[in-house]
N, C-alpha and C positions, 0 to 999 in steps of 0.2 A: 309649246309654252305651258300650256295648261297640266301638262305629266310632268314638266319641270317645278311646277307648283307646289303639285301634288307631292312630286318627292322628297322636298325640302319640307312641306308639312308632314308627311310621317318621321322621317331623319329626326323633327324638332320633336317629337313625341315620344320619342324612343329617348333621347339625349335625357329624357327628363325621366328615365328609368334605369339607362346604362352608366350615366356620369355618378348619381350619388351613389349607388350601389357601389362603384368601383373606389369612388371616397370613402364613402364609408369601411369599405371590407378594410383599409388601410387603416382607421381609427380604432376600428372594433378588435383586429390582429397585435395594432401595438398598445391597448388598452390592455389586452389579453395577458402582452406581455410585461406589464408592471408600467407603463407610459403611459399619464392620460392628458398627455397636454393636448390631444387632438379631442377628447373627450370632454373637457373644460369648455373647449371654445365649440361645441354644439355639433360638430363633426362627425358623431354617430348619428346620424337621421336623414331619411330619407328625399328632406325639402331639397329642391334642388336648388333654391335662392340658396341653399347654405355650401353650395358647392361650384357651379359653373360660372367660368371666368367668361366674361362679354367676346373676347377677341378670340380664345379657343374657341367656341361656344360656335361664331362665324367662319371659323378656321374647319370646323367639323362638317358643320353643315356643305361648306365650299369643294373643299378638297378630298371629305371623308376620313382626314383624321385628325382631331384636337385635343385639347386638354382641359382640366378644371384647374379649381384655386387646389394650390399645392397643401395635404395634408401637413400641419407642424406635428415630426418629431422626435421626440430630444434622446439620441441613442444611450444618453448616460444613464437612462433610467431602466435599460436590459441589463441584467445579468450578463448577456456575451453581445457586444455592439455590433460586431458584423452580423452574427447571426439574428441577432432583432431587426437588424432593419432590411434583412434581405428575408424575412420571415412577412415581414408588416409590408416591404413594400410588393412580394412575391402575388399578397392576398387579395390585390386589386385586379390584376389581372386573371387569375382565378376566379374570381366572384364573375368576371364577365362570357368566360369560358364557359360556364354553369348555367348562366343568362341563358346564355347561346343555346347550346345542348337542350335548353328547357323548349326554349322557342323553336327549334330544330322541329321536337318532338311535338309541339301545338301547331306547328306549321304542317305538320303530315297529317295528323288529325284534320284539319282542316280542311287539308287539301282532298283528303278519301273521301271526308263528306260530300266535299262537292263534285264528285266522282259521282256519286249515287243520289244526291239531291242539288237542285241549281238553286243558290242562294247567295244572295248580293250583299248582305251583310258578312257574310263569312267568307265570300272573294275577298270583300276588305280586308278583314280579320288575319287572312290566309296570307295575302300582302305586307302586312303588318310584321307577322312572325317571319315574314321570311325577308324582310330586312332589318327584323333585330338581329337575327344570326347572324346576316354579312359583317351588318356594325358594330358587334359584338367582339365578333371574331378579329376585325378590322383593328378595335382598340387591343384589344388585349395583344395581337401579333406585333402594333406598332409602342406599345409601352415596356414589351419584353428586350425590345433592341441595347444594345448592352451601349446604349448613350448616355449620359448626362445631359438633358436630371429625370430622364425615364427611369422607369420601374427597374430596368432591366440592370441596369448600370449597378442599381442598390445589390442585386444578386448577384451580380459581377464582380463586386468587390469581396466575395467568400475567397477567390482564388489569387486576390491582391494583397500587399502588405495595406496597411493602416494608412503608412508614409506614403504611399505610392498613390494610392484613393484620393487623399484631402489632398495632394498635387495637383491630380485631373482634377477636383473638384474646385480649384482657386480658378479656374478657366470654364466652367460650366454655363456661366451665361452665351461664352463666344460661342463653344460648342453645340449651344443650343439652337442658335444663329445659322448656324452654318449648317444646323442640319432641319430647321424651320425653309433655307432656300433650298437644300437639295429636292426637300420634298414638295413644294412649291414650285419648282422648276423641273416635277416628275423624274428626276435621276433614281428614287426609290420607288418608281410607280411597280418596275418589273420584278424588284426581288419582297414588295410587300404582297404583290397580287399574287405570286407565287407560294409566300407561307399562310397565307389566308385560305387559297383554293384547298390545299393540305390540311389546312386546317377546319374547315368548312365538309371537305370529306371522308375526314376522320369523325365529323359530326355525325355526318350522314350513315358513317358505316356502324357505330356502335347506336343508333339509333332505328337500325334494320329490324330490331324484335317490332314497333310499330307498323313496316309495311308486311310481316307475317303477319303478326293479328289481324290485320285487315284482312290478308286472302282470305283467313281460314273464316273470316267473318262474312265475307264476299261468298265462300263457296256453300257458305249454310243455305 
């Protein structure tokens, strides 16, 4: 009970570094690109009261994967409307990828310290980084899924008519529904664990210059 506790309290610590960051990268992307109706309403910043929706919030913590308050914004203010919004929406998941990779990378540091020194604040530490990368990794693979009204959907629509998009899109709440129970009812436990592990060792592999410098720092 008490490790169950535990990791629901780091999950909420992380949430309150993975969720704005991934909002925000969507504000900052479509601000970039001549939109700032997400910039108006305070959406570029890091507070997480300006971003995490109560029920995703619970959703994340429970299951492992949730969502925040939907960034507003108004594709008629790109230059090229598909490619802005699968530009703005591409960046949220991006920014968590990079999260990751960072944490990845403080997670090894860590971990070789405590190789060579025994210290109890940096097991935490070590803990810490190395479930922002799963959850990390966890959002950004589950916001990539070419659904509605995921991230992924928005970059899915570069290979769709206009016409064909706002059709799926008049059905996006059902859509959403239905794939809120799949994942609730673990139908997608096997093919999310599968692009996450992928992805997770993809971290790990271009993150290898970290465990050389350590040998060669060990063999000094």
């Amino acid at each position: 009970m008490n490790e169950r506790i535990t990791n629901i309290i780091i999950h909420g610590l992380i949430l309150l570094t993975a969720f704005p960051i991934h909002e925000s990268a969507h504000a900052l992307a479509a601000h970039w690109m001549g939109d700032d109706t997400a910039k108006d309403q305070g959406r570029i910043s890091l507070n997480p009261l300006r971003h995490l929706d109560l029920f995703g919030t619970i959703f994340m913590l429970i299951a492992g994967v949730g969502w925040a308050k939907p960034v507003p914004i108004n594709p008629n203010n790109f230059k090229n409307r598909k490619v802005g919004m699968a530009l703005s929406s591409l960046a949220g998941p991006v920014s968590n990828l990079v999260l990751a990779y960072i944490s990845m990378i403080l997670y090894k540091i860590s971990a070789y310290y405590l190789i060579l020194h025994e210290n109890a604040a940096v097991g935490v530490l070590s803990t810490v980084f190395l479930y922002s990368v799963i959850l990390n990794v966890g959002l950004a693979v589950f916001n990539l899924l070419p659904v509605p009204p995921l991230d992924g959907s928005r970059i899915f629509n570069l290979v769709l008519s206009e016409k064909t998009y706002f059709k799926i899109m008049k059905y996006e709440n059902i859509i959403f529904g239905i794939l809120f129970l799949a994942v609730f009812l673990g139908f997608l436990d096997r093919p999310l664990n599968f692009l996450r592990t992928v992805t997770v060792n993809f971290m790990d592999l271009i993150s290898r210059w970290v465990d050389i410098l350590f040998l060669k720092i060990a063999a000094i």
